[in-house]
DSSP file (Angstrom, degrees, kcal/mol; ACC not computed):
  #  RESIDUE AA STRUCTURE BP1 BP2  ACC     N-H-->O    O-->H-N    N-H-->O    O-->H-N    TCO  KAPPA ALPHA  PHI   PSI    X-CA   Y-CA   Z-CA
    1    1 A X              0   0    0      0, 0.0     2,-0.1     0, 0.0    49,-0.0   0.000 360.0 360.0 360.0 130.5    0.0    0.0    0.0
    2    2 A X        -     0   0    0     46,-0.1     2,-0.7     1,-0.1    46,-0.2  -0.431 360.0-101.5 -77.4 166.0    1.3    3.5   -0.8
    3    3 A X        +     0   0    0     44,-1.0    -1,-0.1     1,-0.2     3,-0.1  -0.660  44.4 163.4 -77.2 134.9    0.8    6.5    1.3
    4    4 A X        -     0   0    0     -2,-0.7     2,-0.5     1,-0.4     6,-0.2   0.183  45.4-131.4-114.4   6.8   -1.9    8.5   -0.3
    5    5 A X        +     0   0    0     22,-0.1    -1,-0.4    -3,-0.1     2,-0.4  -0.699  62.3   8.3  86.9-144.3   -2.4   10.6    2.8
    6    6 A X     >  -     0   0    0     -2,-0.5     4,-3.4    20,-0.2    22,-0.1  -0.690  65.1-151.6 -87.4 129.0   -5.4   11.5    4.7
    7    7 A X  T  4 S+     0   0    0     -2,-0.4     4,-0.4     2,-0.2     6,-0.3   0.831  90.0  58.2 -70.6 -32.9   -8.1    9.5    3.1
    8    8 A X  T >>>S+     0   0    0      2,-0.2     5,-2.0     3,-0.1     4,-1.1   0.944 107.7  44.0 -70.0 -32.5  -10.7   11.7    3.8
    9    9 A X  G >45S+     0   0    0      1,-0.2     3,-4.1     2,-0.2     2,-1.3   0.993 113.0  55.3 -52.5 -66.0   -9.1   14.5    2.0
   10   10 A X  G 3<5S+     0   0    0     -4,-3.4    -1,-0.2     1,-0.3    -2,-0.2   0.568 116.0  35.0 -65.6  17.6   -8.4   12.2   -0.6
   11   11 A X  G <45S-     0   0    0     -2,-1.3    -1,-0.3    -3,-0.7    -2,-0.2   0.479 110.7-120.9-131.7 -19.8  -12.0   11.2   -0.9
   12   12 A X  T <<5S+     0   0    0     -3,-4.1    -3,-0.2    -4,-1.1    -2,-0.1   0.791  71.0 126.5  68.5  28.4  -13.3   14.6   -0.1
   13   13 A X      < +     0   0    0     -5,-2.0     2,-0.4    -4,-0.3    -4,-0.2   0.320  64.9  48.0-109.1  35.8  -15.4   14.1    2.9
   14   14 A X        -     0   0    0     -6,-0.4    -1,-0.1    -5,-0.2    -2,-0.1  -0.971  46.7-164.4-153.4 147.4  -13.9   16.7    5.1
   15   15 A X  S    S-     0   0    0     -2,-0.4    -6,-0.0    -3,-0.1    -1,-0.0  -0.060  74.3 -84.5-122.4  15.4  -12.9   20.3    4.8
   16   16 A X  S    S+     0   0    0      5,-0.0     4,-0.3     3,-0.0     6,-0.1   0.594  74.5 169.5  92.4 -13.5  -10.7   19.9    8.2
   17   17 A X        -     0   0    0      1,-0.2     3,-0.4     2,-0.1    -3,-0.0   0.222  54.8 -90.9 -25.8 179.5  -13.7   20.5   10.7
   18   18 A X  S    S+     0   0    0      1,-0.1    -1,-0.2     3,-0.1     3,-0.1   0.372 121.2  62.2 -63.1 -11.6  -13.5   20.0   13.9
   19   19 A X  S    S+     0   0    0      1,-0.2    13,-1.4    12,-0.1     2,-0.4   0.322 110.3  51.4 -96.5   0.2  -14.7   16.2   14.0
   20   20 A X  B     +A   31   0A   0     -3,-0.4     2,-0.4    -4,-0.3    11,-0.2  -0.939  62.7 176.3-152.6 130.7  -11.6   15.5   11.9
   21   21 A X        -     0   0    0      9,-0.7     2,-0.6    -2,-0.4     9,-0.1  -0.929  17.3-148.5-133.5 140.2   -8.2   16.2   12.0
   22   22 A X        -     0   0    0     -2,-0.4     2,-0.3     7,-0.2     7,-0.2  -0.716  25.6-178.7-109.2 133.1   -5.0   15.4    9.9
   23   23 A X  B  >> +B   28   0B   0      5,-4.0     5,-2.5    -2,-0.6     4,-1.3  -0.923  50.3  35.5-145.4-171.3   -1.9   15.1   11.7
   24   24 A X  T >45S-     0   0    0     -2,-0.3     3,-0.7     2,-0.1    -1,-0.2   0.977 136.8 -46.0  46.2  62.7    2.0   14.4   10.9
   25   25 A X  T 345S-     0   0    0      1,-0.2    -1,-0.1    -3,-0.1    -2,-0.1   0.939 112.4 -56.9  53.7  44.6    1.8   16.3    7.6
   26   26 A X  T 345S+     0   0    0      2,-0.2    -1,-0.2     1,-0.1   -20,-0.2   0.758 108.1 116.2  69.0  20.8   -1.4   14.5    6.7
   27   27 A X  T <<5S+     0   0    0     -4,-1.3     2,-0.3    -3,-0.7   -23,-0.2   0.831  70.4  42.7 -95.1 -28.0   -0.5   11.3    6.9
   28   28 A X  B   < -B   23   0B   0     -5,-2.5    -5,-4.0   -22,-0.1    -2,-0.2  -0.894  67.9-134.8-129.1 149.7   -2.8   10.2    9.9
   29   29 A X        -     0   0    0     -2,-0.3    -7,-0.2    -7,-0.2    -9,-0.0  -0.455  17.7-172.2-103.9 177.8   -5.8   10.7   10.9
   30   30 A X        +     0   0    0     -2,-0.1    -9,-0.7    -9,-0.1     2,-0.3  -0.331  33.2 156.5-135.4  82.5   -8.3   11.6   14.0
   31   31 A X  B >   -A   20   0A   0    -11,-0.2     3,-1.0     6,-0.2   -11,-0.2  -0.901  56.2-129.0-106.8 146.3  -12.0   11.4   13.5
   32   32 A X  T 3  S+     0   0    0    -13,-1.4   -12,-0.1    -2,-0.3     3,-0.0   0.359 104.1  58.2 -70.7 -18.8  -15.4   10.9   14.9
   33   33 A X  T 3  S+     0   0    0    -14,-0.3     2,-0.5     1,-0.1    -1,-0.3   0.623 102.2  28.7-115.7  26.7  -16.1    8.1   12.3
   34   34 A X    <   -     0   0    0     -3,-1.0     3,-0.3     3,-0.2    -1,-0.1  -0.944  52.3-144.2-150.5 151.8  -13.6    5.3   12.6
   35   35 A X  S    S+     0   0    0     -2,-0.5     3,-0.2     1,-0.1    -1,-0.1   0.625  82.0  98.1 -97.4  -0.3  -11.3    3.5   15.5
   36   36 A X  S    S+     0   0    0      1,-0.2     2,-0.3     6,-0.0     7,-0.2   0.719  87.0  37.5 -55.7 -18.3   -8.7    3.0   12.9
   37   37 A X        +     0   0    0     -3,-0.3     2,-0.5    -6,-0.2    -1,-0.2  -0.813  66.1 172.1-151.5 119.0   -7.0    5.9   14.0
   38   38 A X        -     0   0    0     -2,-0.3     3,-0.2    -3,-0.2    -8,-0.1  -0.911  54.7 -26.5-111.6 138.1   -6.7    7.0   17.7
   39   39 A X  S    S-     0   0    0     -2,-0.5     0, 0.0     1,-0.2     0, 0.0   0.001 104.7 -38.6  68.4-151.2   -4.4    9.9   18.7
   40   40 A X  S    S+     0   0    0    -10,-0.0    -1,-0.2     2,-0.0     2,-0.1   0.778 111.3  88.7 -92.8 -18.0   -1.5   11.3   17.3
   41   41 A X  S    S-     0   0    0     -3,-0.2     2,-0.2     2,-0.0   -18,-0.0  -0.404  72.4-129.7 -56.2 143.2    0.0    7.7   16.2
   42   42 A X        -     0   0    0      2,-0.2    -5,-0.1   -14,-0.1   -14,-0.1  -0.452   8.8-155.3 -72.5 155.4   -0.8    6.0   12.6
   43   43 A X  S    S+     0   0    0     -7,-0.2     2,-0.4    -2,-0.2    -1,-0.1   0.165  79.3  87.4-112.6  20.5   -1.8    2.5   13.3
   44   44 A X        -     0   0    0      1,-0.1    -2,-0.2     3,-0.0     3,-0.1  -0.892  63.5-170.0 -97.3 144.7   -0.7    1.7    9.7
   45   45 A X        +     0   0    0     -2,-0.4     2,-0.3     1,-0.3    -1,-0.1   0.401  65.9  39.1-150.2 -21.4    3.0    1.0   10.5
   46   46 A X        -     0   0    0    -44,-0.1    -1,-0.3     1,-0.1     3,-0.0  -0.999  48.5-165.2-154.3 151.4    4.0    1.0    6.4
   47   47 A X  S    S+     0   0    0     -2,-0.3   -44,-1.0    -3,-0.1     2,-0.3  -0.054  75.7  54.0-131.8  48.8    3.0    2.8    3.6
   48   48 A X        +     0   0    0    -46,-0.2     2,-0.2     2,-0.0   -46,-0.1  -0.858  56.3 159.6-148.6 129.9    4.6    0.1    0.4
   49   49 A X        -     0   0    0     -2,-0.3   -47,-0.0    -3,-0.0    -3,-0.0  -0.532  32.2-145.6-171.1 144.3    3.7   -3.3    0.2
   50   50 A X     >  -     0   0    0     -2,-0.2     4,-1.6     3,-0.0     5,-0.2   0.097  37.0-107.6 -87.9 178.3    3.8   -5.6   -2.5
   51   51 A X  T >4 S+     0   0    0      2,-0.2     3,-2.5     1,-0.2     4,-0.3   0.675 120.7  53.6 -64.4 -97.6    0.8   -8.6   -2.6
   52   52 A X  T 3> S+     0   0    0      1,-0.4     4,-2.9     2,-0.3     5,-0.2   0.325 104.8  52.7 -49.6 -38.8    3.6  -11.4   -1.5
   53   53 A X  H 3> S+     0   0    0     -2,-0.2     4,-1.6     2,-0.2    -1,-0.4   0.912 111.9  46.3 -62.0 -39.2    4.6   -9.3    1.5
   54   54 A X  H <X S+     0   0    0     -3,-2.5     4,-1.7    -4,-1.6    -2,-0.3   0.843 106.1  57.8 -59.0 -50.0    1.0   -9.2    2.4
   55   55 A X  H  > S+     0   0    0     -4,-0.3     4,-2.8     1,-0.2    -1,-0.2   0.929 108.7  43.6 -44.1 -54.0    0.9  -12.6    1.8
   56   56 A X  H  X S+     0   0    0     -4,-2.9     4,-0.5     2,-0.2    -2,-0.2   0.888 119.6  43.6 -67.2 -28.0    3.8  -13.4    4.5
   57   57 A X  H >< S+     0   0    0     -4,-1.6     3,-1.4     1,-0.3     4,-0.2   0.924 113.9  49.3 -72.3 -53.6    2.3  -10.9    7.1
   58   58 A X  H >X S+     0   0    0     -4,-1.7     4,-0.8     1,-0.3     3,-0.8   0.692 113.3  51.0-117.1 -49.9   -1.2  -12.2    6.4
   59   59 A X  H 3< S+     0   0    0     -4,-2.8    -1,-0.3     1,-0.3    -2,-0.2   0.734  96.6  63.1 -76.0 -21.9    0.3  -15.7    6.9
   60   60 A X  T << S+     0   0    0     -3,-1.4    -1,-0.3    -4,-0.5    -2,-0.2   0.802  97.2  58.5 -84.9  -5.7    1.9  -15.1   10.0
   61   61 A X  T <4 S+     0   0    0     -3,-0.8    -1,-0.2    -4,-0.2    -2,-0.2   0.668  79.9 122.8 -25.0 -51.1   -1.7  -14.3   11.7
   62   62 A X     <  +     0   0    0     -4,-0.8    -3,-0.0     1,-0.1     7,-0.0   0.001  30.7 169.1 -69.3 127.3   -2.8  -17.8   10.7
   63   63 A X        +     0   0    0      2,-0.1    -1,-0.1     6,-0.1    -4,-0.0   0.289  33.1 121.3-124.7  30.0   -3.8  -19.7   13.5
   64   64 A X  S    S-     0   0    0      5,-0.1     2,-0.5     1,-0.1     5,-0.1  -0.348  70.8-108.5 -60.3 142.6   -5.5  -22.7   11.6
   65   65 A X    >>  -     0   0    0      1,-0.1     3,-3.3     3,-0.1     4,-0.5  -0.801  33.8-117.8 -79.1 138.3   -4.2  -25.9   12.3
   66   66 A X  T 34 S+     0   0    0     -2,-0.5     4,-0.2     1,-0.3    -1,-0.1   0.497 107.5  51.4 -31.1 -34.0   -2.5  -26.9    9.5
   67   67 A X  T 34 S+     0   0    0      1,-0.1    -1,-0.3     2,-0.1     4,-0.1   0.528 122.8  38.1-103.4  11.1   -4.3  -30.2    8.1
   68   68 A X  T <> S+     0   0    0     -3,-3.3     4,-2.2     2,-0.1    -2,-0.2   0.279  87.3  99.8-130.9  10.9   -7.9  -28.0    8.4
   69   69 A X  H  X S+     0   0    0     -4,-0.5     4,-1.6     2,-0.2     5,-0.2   0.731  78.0  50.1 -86.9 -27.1   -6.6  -24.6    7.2
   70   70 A X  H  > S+     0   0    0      2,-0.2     4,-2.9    -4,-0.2    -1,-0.2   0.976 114.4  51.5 -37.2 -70.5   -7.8  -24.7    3.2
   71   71 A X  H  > S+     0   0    0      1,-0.3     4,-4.1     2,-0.2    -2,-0.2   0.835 111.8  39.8 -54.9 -44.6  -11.0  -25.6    4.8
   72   72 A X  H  X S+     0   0    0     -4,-2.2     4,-1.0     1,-0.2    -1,-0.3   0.988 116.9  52.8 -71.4 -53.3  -11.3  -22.6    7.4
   73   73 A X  H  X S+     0   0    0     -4,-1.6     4,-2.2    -5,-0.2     3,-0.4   0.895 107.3  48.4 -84.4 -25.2  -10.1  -20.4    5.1
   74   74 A X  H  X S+     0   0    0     -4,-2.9     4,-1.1     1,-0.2    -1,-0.2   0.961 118.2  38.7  -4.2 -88.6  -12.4  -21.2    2.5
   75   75 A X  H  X S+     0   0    0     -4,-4.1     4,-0.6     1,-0.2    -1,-0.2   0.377 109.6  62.3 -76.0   9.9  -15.2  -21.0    4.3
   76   76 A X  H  X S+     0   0    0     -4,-1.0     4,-0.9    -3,-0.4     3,-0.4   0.891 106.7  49.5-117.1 -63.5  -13.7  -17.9    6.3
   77   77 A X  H >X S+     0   0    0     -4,-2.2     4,-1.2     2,-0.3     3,-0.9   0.839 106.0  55.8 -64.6 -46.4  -13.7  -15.9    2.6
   78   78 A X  H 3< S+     0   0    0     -4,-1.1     4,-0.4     1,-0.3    -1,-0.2   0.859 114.2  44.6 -59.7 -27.3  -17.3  -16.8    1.8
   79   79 A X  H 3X S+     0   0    0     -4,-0.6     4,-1.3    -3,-0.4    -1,-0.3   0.721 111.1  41.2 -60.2 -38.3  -18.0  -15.3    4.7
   80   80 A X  H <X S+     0   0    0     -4,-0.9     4,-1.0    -3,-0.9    -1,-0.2   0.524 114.0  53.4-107.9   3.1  -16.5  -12.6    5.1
   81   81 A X  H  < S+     0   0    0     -4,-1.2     4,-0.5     2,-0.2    -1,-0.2   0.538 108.8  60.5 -94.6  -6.2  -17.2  -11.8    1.1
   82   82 A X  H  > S+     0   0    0     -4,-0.4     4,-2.7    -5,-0.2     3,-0.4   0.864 107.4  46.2 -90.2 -55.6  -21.2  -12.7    2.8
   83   83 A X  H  X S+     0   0    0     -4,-1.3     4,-2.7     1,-0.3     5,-0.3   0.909 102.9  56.0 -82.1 -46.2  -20.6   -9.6    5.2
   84   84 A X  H  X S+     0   0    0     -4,-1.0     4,-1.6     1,-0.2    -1,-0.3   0.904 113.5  44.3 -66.3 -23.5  -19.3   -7.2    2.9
   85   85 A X  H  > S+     0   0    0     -4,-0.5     4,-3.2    -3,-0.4    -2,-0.3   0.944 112.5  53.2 -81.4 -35.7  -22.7   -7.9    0.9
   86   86 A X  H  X S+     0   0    0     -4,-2.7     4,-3.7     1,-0.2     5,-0.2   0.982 105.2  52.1 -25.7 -78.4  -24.7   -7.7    4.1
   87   87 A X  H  X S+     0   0    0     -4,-2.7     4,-1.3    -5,-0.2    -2,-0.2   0.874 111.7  46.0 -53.8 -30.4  -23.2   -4.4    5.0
   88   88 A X  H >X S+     0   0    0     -4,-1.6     3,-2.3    -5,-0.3     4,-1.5   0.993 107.7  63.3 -56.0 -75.7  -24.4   -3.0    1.3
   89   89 A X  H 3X S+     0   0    0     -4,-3.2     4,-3.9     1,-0.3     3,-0.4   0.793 104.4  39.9 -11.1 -69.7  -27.7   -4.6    2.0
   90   90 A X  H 3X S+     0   0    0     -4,-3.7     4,-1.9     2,-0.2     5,-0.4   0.892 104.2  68.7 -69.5 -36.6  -28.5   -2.4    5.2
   91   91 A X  H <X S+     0   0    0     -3,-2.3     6,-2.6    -4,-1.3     7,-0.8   0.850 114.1  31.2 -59.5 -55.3  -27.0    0.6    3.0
   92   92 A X  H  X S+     0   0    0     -4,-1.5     4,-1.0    -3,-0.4    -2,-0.2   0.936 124.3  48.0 -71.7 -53.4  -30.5   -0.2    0.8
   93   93 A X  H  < S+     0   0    0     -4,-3.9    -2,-0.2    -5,-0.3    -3,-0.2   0.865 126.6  19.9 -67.0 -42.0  -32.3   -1.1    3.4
   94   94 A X  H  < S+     0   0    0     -4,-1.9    -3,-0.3    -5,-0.2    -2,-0.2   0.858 130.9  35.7 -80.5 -77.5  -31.7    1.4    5.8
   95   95 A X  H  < S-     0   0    0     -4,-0.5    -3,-0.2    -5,-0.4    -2,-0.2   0.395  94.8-110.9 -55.0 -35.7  -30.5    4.2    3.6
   96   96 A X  S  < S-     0   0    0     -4,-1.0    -4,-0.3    -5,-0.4     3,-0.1   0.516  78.8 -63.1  61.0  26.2  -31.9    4.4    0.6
   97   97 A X  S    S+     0   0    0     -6,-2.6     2,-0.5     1,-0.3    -5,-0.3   0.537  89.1 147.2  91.0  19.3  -28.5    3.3   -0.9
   98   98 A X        -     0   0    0     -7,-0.8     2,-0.6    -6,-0.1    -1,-0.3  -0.589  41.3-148.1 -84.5 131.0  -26.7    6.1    0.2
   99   99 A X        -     0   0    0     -2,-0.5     2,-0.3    -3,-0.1   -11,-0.0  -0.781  17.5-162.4 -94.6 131.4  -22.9    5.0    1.0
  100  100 A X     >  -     0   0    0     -2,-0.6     4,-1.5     1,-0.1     5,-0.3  -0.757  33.3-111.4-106.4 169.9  -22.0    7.3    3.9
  101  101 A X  H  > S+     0   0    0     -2,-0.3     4,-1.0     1,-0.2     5,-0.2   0.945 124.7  56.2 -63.7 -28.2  -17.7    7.8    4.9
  102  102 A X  H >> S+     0   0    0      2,-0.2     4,-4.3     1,-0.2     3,-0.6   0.969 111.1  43.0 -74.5 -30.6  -18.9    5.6    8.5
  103  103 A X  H >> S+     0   0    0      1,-0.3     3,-3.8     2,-0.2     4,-1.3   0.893 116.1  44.6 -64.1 -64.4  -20.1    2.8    6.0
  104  104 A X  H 3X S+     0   0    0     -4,-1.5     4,-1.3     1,-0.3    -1,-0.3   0.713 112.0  55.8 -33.8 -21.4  -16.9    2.9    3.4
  105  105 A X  H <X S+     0   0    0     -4,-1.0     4,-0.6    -3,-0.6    -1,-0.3   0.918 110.1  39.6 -96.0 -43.7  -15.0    2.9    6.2
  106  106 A X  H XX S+     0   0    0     -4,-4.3     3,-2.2    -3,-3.8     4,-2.1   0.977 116.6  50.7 -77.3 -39.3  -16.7   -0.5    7.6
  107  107 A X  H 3X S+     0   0    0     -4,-1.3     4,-1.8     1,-0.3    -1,-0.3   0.688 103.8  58.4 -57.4 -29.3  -16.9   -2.3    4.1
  108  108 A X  H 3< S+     0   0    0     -4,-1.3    -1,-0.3    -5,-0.4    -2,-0.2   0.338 104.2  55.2 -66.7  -0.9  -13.3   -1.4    3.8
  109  109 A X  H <X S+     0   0    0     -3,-2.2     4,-2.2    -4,-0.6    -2,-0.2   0.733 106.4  46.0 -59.6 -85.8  -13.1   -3.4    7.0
  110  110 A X  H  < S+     0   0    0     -4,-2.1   -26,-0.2     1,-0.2    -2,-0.2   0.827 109.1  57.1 -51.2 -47.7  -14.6   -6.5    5.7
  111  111 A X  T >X S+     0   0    0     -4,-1.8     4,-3.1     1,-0.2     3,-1.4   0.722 100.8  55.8 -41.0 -34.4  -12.6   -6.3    2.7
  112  112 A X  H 3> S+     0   0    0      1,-0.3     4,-0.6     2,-0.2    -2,-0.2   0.811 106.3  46.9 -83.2 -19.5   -9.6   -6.3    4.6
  113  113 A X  H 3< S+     0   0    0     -4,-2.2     4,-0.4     2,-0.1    -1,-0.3   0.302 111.8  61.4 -91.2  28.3  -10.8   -9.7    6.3
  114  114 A X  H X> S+     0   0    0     -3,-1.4     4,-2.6    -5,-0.2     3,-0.7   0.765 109.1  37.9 -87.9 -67.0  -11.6  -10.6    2.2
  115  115 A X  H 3X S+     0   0    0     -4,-3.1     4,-1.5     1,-0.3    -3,-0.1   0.706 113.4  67.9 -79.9 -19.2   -8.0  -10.3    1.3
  116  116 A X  H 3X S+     0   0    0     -4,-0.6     4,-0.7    -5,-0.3    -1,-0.3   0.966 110.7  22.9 -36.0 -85.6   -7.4  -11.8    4.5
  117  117 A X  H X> S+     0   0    0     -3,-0.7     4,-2.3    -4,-0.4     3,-0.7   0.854 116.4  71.8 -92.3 -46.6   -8.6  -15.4    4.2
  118  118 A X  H 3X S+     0   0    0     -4,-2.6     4,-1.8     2,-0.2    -2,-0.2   0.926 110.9  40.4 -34.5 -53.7   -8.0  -14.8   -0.3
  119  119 A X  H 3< S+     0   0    0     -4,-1.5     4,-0.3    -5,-0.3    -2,-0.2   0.655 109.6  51.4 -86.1 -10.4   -4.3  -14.9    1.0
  120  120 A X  H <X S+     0   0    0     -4,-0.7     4,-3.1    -3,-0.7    -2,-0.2   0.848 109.6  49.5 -93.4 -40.2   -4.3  -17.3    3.3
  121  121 A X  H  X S+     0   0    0     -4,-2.3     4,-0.7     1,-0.2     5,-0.3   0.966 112.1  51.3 -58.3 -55.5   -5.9  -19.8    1.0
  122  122 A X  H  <>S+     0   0    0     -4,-1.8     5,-3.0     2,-0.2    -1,-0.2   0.779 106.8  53.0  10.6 -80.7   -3.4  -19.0   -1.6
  123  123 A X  H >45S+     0   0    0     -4,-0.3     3,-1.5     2,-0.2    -2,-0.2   0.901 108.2  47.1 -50.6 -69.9   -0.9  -19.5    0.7
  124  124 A X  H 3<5S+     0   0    0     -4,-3.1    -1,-0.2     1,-0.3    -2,-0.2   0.504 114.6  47.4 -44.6 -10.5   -2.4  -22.9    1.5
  125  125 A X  T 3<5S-     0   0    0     -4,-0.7    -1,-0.3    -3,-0.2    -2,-0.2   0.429 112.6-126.9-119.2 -19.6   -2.6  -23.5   -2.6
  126  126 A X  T < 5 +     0   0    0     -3,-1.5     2,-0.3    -5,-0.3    -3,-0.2   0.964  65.5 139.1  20.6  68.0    1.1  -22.2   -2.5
  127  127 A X      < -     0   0    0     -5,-3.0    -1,-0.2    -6,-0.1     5,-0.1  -0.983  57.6-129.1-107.2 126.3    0.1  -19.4   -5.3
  128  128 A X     >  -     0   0    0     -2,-0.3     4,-0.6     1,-0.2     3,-0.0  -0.535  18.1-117.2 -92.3 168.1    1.7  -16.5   -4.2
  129  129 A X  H >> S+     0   0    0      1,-0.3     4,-2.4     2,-0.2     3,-0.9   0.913 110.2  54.5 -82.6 -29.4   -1.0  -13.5   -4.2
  130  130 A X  H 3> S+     0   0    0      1,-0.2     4,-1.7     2,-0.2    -1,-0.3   0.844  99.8  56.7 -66.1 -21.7    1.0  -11.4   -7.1
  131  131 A X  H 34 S+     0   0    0      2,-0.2     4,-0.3     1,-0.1    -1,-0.2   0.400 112.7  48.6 -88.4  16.3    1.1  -14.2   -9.5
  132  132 A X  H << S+     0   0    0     -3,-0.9     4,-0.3    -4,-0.6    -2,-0.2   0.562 111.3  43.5 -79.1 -42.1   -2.7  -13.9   -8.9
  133  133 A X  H >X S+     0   0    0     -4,-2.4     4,-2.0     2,-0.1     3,-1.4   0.980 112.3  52.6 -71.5 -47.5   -3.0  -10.5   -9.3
  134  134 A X  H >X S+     0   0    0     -4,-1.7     4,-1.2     1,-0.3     3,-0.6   0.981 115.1  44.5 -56.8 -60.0   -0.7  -10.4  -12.5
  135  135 A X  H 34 S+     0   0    0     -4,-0.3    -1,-0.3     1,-0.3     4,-0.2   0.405 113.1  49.8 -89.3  19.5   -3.0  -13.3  -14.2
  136  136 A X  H <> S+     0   0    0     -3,-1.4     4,-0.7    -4,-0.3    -1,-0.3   0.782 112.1  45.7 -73.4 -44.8   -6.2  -11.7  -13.2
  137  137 A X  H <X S+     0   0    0     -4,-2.0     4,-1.1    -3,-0.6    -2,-0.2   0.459 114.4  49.7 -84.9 -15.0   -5.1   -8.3  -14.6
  138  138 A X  H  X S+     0   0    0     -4,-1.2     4,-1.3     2,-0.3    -1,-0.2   0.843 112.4  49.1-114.3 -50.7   -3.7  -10.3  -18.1
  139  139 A X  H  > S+     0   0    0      1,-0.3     4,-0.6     2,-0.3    -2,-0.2   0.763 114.6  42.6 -65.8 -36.5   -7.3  -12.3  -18.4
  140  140 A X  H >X S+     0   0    0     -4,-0.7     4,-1.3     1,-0.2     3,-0.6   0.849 119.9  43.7-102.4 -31.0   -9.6   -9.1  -18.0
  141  141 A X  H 3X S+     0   0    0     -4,-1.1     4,-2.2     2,-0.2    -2,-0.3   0.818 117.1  44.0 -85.2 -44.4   -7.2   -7.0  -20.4
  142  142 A X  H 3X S+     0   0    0     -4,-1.3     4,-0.6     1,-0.2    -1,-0.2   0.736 114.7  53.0-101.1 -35.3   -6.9  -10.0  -23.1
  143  143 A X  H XX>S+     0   0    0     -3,-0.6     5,-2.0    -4,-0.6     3,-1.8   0.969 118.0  39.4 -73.6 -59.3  -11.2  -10.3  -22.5
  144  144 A X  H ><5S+     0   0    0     -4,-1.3     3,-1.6     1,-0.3    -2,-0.2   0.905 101.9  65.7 -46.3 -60.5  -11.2   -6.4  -23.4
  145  145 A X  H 3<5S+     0   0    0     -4,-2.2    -1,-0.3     1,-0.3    -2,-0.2   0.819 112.2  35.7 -25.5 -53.5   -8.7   -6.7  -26.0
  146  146 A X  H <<5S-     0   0    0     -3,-1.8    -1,-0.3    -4,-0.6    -2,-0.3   0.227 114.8-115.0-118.1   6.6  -11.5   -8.9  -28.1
  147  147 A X  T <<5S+     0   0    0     -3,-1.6     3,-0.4    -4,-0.8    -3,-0.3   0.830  87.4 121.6  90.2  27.1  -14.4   -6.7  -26.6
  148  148 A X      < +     0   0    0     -5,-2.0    -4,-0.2     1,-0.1    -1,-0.1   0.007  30.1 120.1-123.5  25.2  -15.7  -10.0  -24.7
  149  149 A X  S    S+     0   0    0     -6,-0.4    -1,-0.1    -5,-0.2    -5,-0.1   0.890  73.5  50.3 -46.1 -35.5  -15.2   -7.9  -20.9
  150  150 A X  S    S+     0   0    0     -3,-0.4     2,-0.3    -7,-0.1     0, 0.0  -0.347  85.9  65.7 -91.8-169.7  -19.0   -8.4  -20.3
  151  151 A X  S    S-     0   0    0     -2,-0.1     2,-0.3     0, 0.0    -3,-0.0  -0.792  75.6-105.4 131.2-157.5  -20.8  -11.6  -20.6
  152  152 A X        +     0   0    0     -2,-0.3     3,-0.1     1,-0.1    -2,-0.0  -0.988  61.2  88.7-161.4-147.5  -20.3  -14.1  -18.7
  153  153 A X    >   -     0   0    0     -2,-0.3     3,-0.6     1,-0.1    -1,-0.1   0.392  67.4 -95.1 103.3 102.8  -18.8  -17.5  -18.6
  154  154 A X  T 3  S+     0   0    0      1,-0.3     2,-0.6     2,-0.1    -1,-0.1   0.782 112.8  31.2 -50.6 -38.0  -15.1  -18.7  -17.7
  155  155 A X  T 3         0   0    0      1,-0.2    -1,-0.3    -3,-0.1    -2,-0.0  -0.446 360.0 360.0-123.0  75.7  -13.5  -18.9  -20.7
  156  156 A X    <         0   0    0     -2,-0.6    -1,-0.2    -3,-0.6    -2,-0.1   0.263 360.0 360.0-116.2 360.0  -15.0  -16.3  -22.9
């Protein structure tokens, strides 16, 4: 991940009020809608890292036992790809489909236990999660290439 800065600047939900504040030259944040950053500390500790680093980080977390960990993480990614759709859900239900910064902020959550359990299974598949990204990004440009992006179907 690079630094981009304050996400709310970069997203434009803040003009600096008082319920939100950027500190260390804008790198971290302090606001009313999220615990992801308390006080004058980042809790993001780096601001580069490739998918495969992610992978190892992400790996050292795991605390499946080893002869059930495909399975837990499996079902651990349907799930937790089940919760990001949940949270959308109440966004319609509740909302009238209006995404507010508290919601992005909790669906960006949920994603992060997506990529989560996506890289531990992976792991477990011993794919590393950049030669997954590379031959994801080469399938939908090749699909494009021949105009066949939409559709559907595996091998289209």
């Amino acid at each position: 991940m690079r630094d981009m800065g304050c996400p709310y600047r970069k997203w434009g939900w803040h003009d600096g009020g008082p319920d939100h504040a950027c500190t260390k030259n804008g790198k971290c944040c302090v606001d009313s809608y999220s615990d992801w950053y308390q006080g004058d500390e980042c809790k993001l500790l780096r601001t580069n890292m490739t998918f495969n680093e992610y992978q190892n980080l992400a790996n050292s977390t795991d605390i499946y036992p080893p002869d059930k960990a495909l399975d837990c993480h499996i079902l651990g990614l349907t799930n937790e790809a089940g919760e990001v759709a949940g949270k959308l859900k109440k966004i319609y239900r509740d909302k009238d489909g209006l995404i507010s910064p508290t919601d992005v902020l909790e669906i960006s959550k949920e994603l992060g236990d997506v990529l989560w359990y996506l890289s531990c299974t992976a792991y477990d598949l011993e794919i590393a999660l950049e030669d997954i990204a590379i031959m994801n990004i080469n399938k939908l440009a090749e699909r494009k290439e021949r105009n066949q992006i939409g559709g559907s179907g595996d091998h289209r």
